[in-house]
Phi, psi and omega in degrees: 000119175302194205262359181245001166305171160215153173237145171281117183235154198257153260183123177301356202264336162113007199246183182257155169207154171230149194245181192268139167322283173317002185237347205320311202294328180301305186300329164286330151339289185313295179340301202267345154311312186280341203271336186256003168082026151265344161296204164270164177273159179285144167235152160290095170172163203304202182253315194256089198187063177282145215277182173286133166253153148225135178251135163244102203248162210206129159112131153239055149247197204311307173314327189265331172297331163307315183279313207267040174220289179306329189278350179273337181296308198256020191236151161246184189018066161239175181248142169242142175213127181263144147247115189239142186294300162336130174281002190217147170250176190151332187089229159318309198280327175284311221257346189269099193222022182273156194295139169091007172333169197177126204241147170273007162248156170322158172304296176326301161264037184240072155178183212274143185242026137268011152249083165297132175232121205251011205248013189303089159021276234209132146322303202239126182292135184271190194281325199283319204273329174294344203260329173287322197295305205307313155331288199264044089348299174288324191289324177281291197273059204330086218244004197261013174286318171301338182293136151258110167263164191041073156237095199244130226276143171250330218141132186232148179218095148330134192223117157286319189300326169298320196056068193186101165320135217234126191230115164262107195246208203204077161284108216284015177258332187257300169127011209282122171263140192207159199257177180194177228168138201187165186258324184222142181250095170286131175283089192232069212253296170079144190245043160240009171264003178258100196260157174226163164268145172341150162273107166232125164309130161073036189274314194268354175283342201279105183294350211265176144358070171293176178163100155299176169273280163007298194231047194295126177302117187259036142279319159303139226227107201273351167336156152030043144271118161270117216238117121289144177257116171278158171086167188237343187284179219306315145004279188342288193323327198261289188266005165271325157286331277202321183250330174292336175281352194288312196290012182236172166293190157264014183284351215233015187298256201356323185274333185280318192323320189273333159328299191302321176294334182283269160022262170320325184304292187299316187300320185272356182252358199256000000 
């Protein structure tokens, strides 16, 4: 057949189309594919007639506050449901509240970027202040109808047969553990909230004040205290000038920060 021919080709519905010649041999295929029931079946329906989705987001910080603004603006007929460990959201920003807390990127960029915040402190933003933006972020989109708070994800199992994410989850106020189900499982999590205390032999014998960075008692007080650190990491760097200024006036900040950096120096060099 030359290449400007067409052909008739019959259609499992009984009805005709006519194709390009150079396609004749595909479109029959296709035909005869829909007619022995090995393609998928066709549905009858509008184009914008989206089937029900339910999203399950693991995480109420900037990622999870992030889907529960974006995903009801840009998806339709879905159920969304975040789940957060937490009583609040912020994530990272709720649970870090140890002194000189901090974010290592500029301010500008470390925020949404259809929500600007032009009004920011400090070049590199502190934990208090990154946590009110995040707040009031949250508060302007309502992003807390989606939150299940003090809800903490135990396990999740993909079922194939089902097409359909299997949630064991954990409420932490009744203590009652309960399943869910979702077509799609966003992960927001994030990986610095999972704190351990040291392994040291005889570490839990010690009577006086314990207190991680991870989960800092903000009752404490470093006045008239002798404080060990255990660790050396970045952490250190943040809450060790950051407590040693606590104890002076503020005529006198300036002098302890750098007592505290000399400090560090030895510490981390000795």
């Amino acid at each position: 057949m030359p290449p400007s021919a067409t052909a008739t080709e019959s259609v499992p519905n009984g009805t005709h189309a006519e194709v390009d010649g150079d396609n004749a041999e595909q479109h029959a295929g296709i035909a005869a594919a829909l007619s022995n029931g090995s393609l998928p079946p066709l549905f009858d329906h509008p184009i914008d007639d989206y089937r029900p989705l339910k999203i399950v987001c693991i995480g109420g910080g900037i990622s999870g506050i992030l889907a529960a603004i974006r995903f009801p603006q840009r998806l339709k007929n879905i159920e969304l449901v975040i789940y957060e460990k937490n009583a609040e959201v912020g994530g990272t920003w709720f649970e870090n509240r140890y002194p000189g807390v901090r974010c290592d990127i500029p301010s500008a960029s470390y925020q949404y970027t259809f929500e600007s915040n032009t009004q920011w402190s400090e070049y590199y933003a502190s934990g208090p202040e990154i946590q009110r933006y995040l707040l009031k972020v949250a508060d302007k989109y309502g992003v807390r109808k989606y939150m299940r708070f003090r809800h903490q994800f135990k396990g999740a199992a993909w079922d194939a047969a089902r097409g359909k994410w299997d949630f064991t989850i954990e409420d932490l106020d009744s203590g009652n553990t309960f399943a869910d189900s979702a077509d799609i499982y966003i992960s927001a999590t994030g990986i610095l909230n999972t704190w351990q205390w040291p392994k040291i032999d005889g570490f839990w014998d010690y009577k006086g004040k314990v207190v991680h960075s991870a989960n800092w008692d903000q009752s404490v007080t470093w006045d008239d205290k002798d404080v060990a650190v255990i660790g050396a990491g970045t952490l250190l760097s943040a809450f060790l000038p950051a407590g040693l200024a606590a104890l002076c006036s503020a005529e006198g900040d300036d002098a302890v920060r750098h007592l505290a950096t000399h400090l560090l120096r030895k510490l981390l060099t000795s």
